[in-house]
N, C-alpha and C positions, 0 to 999 in steps of 0.2 A: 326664733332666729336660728338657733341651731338643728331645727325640724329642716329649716328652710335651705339651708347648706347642704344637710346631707342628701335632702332628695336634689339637689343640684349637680352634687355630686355622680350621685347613683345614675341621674338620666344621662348625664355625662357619658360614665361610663359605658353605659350599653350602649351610646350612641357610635364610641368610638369600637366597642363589640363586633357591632353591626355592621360600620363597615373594615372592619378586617373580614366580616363571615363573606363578604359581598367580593373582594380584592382577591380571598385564595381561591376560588372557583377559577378565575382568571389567569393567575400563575399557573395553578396546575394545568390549563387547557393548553398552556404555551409550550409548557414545560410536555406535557405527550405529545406536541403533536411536532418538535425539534427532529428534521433530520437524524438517521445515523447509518449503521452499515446494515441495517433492514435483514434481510435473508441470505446475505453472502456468504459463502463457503469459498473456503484457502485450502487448494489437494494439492499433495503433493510439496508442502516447502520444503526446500533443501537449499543449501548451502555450498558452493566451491572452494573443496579445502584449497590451503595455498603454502604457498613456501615460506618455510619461516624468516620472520623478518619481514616480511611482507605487509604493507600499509591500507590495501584492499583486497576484499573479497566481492564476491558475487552473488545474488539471492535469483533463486527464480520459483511458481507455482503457477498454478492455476485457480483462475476466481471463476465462480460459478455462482451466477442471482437463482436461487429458486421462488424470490416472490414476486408480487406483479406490480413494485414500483422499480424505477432504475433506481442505482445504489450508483454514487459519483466517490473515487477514493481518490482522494486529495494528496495523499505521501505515504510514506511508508520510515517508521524511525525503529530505534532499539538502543537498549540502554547500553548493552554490551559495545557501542560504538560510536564514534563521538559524532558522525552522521552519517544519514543513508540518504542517496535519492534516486529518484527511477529515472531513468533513461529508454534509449530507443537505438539499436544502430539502424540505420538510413542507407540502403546502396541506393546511388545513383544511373543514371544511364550507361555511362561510362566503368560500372563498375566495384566505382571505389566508394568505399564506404565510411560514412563518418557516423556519432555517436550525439545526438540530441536529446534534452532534458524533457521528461514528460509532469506538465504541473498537474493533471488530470488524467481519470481514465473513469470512464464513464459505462456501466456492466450493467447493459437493457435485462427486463425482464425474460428468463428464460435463457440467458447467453451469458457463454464464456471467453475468459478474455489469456491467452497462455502468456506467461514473463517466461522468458525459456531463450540460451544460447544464439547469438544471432537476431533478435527482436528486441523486444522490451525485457526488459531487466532492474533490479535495485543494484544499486554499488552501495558496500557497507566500505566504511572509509574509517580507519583506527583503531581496529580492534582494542580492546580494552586488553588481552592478553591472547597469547597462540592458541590457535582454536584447528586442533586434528580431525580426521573423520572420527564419526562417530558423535559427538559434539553437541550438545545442545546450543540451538542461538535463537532469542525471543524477537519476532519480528513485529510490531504494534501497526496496523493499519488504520488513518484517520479517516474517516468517513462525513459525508454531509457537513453542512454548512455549521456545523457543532462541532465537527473532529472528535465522533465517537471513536472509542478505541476499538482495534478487535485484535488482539494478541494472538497471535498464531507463533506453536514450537516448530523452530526448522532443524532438518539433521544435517551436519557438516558431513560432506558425501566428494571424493576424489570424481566419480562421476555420475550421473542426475540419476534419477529412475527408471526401470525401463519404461519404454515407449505402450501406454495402453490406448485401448480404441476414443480416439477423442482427444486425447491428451500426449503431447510432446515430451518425452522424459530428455532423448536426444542423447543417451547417455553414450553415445558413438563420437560425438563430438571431441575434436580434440583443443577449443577454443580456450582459451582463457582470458577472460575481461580485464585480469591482472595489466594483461602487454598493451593495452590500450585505455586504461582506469584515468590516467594521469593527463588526457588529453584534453585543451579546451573544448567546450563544448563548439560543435561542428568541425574540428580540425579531423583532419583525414585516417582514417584506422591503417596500418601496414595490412595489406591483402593476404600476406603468409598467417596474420594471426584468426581467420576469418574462417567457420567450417564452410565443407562443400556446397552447399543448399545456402550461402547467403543471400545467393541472390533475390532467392523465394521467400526467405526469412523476414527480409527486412521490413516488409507493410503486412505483416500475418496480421488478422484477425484486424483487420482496419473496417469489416462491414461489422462488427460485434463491438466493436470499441471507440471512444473519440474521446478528444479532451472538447472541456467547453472553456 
């Protein structure tokens, strides 16, 4: 009787063995083949320092996919701040220009996509404390249908980088996102806070980029 129990036992067990050895091939197959931010590269993050007292700053870089699937970035947060989100400023026909939320930004294989003064952008919203040039600020990008992380260091900088072949530093710019941060989304930006080139600015890189 008790012969008979413990091989009851035993077959039992390996039964239940067997399938766990059966169940993790499966997890793990799920688990590699999740979404995340793939090949992406963040040049150039920087920072717009701001005046003290001041409740927003501004993030801009450049994403660059070197591999050969698209990478989709969902947002953009950082702990230093109590939120960030990406925007778009918009000129119209007329002109004038408003400031619209981007839920998506979508960086084909091979293309780049620039956040730079006058286009798309992050608003950092609360700093945690006065953040001068020079400055470290951690910016976390979520990636794919997972919201991988990809931490990129930015420098808090009075103005961008210079302008290299490819890439917009714009550091000519004398715009500040500050004079238009606090506007609802789509109300109209004052044209005096706007650089020259907005007009050009506003749909940059819309054959490289899309939200889905």
């Amino acid at each position: 009787m008790a012969r008979a129990l413990i091989g009851a036992r035993v077959r039992r067990g390996v039964g239940i063995a067997l399938m766990g050895a059966l169940a993790w091939p499966l997890a793990a197959c799920s688990t590699s083949e999740a979404p995340d931010c793939g090949s992406l590269r963040v040049e150039q993050p920087w920072v717009r320092a701001a005046p003290a007292g001041a409740d927003v700053m501004g993030a801009y870089f450049t994403l660059a996919n070197d591999g050969e699937d698209k990478v989709v970035v969902n947002g953009v947060s950082s702990t230093q701040f109590d939120r960030a989100e990406m925007h778009e400023t918009v000129v119209n026909d007329n002109g004038q220009a408003s400031m619209q939320p981007i839920e998506k930004v979508v960086v084909g294989p091979g293309e780049e996509v620039v956040f730079e003064s006058g286009g798309r952008h992050v608003m950092l919203f609360s700093p945690s404390q006065p953040y001068a040039a020079g400055d470290q600020v951690e910016l976390i990008l979520a990636c794919g249908s997972e919201n991988a992380e990809l931490p990129v260091a930015a420098t808090v900088r009075a103005d961008g980088p210079g302008t290299n072949a490819g890439h917009s530093g714009h550091s000519g710019h004398d715009m500040s996102d500050m004079d238009h941060a606090d506007m609802d989304h789509g109300q109209k930006a004052d044209e005096a806070d706007l650089p020259a080139d907005a007009d050009n600015t506003g749909n940059a890189n819309e054959d490289s980029a899309s939200a889905e």
